[in-house]
C-alpha positions, 0 to 999 in steps of 0.5 A: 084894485081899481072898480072903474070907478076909481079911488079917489076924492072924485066923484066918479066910480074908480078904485085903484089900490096897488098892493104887494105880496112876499114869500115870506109872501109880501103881497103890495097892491095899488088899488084904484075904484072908479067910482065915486069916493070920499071921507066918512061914508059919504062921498070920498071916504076909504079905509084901507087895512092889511094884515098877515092871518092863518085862515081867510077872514070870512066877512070885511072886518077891518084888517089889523093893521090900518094903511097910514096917510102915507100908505094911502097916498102911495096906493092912490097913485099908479107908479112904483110905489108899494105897500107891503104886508109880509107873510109866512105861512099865512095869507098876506092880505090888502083890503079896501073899503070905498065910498062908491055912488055909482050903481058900477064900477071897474076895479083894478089892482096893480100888484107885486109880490115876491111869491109869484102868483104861478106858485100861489095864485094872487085874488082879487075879490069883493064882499056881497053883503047880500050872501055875506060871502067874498066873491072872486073878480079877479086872478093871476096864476101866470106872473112871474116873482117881482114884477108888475100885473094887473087885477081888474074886474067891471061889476055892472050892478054893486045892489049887493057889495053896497052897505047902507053908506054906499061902501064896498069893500074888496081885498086882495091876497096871496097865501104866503109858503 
């Protein structure tokens, strides 16, 4: 996931995550915000989870299991690099919370998955803490199993996906078979 801004300790709005998903669905995404992002909720601050849950999480509560320094390095950069959530029966799921200055941003997602998203459709969605709802940005439902494809939205005005520390938190996921 990557809001044109871009995840990353720069100071402008971008996220980038990359992800994948399996069947025992294993979704990996690369997530990538090109926004402004950094450690605390201040500039450069993320925190990015994953996990494997029978019904979708209805609010932006922290997945269980947190992405390791490793992982976030992995998903910080677009290359070949996946980290993986398996899932069987269930939703496989990437979320990722970014410190974003900018009033807009671009996300973008380069993802993976061994499901393909023509038998299970692949979302890209951001949180509208206004709502308290996930809003859909993004879909593939015509990727084949294995390989690469990219989720990308531009949301001009985040007034409503910002808490109070100026962090918005998107997820990406695929319901396993």
């Amino acid at each position: 996931m990557s809001p044109s801004s871009s995840v990353s300790p720069s100071e402008s709005p971008s996220l980038s995550p990359s992800a994948s998903v399996s069947p025992s669905s294993s979704v990996s995404p690369s997530l990538s915000p090109s926004a402004s992002v950094s450690p605390s909720p201040s500039p450069g601050y993320k925190e990015y989870t994953r996990g494997d849950n029978a019904a979708l999480p209805a609010d932006d509560t922290d997945l269980e299991t947190s992405y390791s320094g490793q992982d976030v390095t992995d998903v910080a950069t677009d290359d070949s690099v996946r980290v993986c959530q398996d899932a069987s029966d269930e939703f496989a799921l990437h979320q990722f919370k970014d410190y974003v200055f900018s009033d807009s941003a671009t996300f973008t997602c380069d993802c993976r998955t061994t499901l393909a998203p023509t038998d299970s459709t692949v979302y890209l969605q951001i949180y509208n803490r206004d709502t308290t709802t996930w809003e859909t940005i993004d879909s593939d439902s015509t990727s084949s199993a294995d390989t690469d494809f990219m989720l990308q939205a531009e949301v001009s005005d985040l007034t409503d996906y910002k808490d109070g520390n100026k962090v918005v938190s998107c997820r990406v996921y695929q319901e396993a078979q």
